[in-house]
C-alpha angles and dihedrals in degrees: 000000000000120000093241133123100244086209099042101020079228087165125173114311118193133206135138136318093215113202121210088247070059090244110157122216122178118254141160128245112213126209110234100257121194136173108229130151122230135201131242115211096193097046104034100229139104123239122200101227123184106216148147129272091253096043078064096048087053102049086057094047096055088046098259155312100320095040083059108044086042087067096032126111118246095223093050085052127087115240081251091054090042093054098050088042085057089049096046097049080040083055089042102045089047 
């Protein structure tokens, strides 16, 4: 299982741990993953997602599953995310 936010793509960034004798030493920022299941509105079911902390923030702030993947960008999404976004505009248009 990758350490990726299947709704933003957010992924590991690195950088440095600083001392305070101001040694670096390489280290990885993860993004803060959790499994959580989200319902569609359009469609009536629920999907299991893992995604960051954020990516959840910001499903709540645009009122849901289908308002957000209504505005998200097809190259940031994970072919799971991709899929469910094309059912639910399919559910929508019809």
């Amino acid at each position: 299982m990758s350490r990726r936010c299947e709704l933003t793509g957010k992924g590991p960034m690195s950088g440095n741990n600083v001392s305070h004798a101001n040694n670096k030493t390489k280290r990885r920022f993860l993004p803060n993953l959790q499994d959580v299941s989200l319902q569609s509105e359009a469609l009536g079911r629920t999907f299991k997602f893992r995604i960051s902390n954020a990516a959840l923030r910001s499903v709540d702030h645009r009122g849901g599953l289908d308002a957000y993947l209504a505005k998200a960008k097809d190259a940031e999404l994970s072919p799971n995310a991709l899929k469910v976004k094309k059912e639910i505009a399919k559910a929508t248009a019809a």
